[in-house]
C-alpha positions as CSV (number, residue, x, y, z in Angstrom):
1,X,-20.3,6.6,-9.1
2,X,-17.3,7.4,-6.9
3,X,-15.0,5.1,-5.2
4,X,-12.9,6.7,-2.4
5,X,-9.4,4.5,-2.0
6,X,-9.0,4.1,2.2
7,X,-5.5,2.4,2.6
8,X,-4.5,-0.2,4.9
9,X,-1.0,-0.7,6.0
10,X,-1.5,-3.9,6.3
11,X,-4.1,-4.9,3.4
12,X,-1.7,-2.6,1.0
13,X,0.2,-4.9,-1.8
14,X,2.1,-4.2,-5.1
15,X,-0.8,-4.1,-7.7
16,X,-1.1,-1.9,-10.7
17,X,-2.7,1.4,-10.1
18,X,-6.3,1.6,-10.5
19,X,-7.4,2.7,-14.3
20,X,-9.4,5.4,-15.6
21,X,-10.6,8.8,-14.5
22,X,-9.5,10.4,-11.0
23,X,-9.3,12.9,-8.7
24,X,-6.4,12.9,-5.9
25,X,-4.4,15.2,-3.4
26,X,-0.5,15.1,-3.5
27,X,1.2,16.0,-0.3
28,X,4.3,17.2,1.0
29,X,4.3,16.5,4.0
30,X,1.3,15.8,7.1
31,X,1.1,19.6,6.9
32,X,2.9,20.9,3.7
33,X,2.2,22.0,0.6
34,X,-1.2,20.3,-1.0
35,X,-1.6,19.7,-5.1
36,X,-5.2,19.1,-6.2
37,X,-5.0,17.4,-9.5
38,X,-7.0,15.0,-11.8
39,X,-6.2,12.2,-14.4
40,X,-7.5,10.0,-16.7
41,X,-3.7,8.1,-16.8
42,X,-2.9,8.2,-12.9
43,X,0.0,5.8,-14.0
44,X,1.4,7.9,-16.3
45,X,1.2,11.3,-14.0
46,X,3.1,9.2,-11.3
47,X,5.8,8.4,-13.5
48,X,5.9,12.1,-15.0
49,X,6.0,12.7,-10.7
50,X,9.1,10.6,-10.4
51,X,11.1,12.3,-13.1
52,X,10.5,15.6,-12.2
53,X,11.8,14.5,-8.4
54,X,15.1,13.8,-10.6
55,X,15.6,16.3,-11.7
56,X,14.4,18.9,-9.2
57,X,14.1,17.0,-5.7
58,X,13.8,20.2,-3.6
59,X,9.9,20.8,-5.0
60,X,8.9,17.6,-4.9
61,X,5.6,17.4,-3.2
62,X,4.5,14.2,-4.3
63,X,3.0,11.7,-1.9
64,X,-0.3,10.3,-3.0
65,X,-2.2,10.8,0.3
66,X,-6.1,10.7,-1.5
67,X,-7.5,9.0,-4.0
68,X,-11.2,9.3,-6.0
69,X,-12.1,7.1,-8.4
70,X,-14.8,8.3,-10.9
71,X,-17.1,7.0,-13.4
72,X,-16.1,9.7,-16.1
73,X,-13.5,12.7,-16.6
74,X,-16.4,15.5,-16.1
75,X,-17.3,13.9,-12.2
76,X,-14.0,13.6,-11.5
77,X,-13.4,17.8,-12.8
78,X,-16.3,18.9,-10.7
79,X,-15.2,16.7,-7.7
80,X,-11.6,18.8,-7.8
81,X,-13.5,22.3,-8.3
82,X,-15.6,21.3,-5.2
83,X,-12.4,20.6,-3.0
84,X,-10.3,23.9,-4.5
85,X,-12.4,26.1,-2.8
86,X,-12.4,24.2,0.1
87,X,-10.4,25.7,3.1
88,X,-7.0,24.1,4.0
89,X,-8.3,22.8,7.0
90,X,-11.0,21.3,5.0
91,X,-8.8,19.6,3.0
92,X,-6.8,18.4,5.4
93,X,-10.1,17.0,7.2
94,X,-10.5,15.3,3.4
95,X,-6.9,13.7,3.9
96,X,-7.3,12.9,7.5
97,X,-10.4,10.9,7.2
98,X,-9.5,8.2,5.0
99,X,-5.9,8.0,5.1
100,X,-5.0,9.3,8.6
101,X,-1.7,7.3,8.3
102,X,-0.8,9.9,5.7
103,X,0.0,6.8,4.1
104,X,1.9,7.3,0.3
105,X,-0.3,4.9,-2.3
106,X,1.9,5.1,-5.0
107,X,4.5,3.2,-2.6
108,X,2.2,-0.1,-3.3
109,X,1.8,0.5,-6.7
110,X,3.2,-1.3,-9.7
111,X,3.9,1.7,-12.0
């Protein structure tokens, strides 16, 4: 099963980020440069986010603008094939429909 996370400026609170297997988009901007990625650790790839943004803030592309939760590492892999060979538009339709705030998750996240 897969959850999509929709944010909610207003619903959005600081709360530890949601465990286990993921797949999720990393933005640089409403139009920038797009990262597909996925995770088993989500917390840990944030924090490993944040210090490369020390050290190098000039590439740092990092706003969490989509978020799948999945049952199990192997949905979550396919999930982020299926997207890669999407268009950018595409992807950008992906982005735009649940988060068309461009809103950055990992903002309300304890981490």
């Amino acid at each position: 099963m897969t959850t999509i996370v929709r944010p909610d400026r207003h619903t959005l609170s600081t709360e530890p980020v949601p465990p286990g297997p993921c797949f999720y988009i990393l933005a640089r901007g409403r139009f920038g440069a797009l990262s597909l990625r996925t995770s088993e650790d989500l917390a840990a790839e944030l924090r490993r986010d944040r210090l490369a943004k020390q050290h190098n803030p000039r590439v740092y592309v990092r706003r969490l603008v989509h978020l799948e939760l999945h049952d199990d590492p192997r949905s979550a892999k396919e999930r982020w094939r299926q997207v890669m060979r999407w268009s950018a538009g595409h992807k950008l339709l992906l982005i735009r429909s649940t988060n068309p705030d461009w809103i950055d998750y990992a903002q309300h996240w304890l981490i």
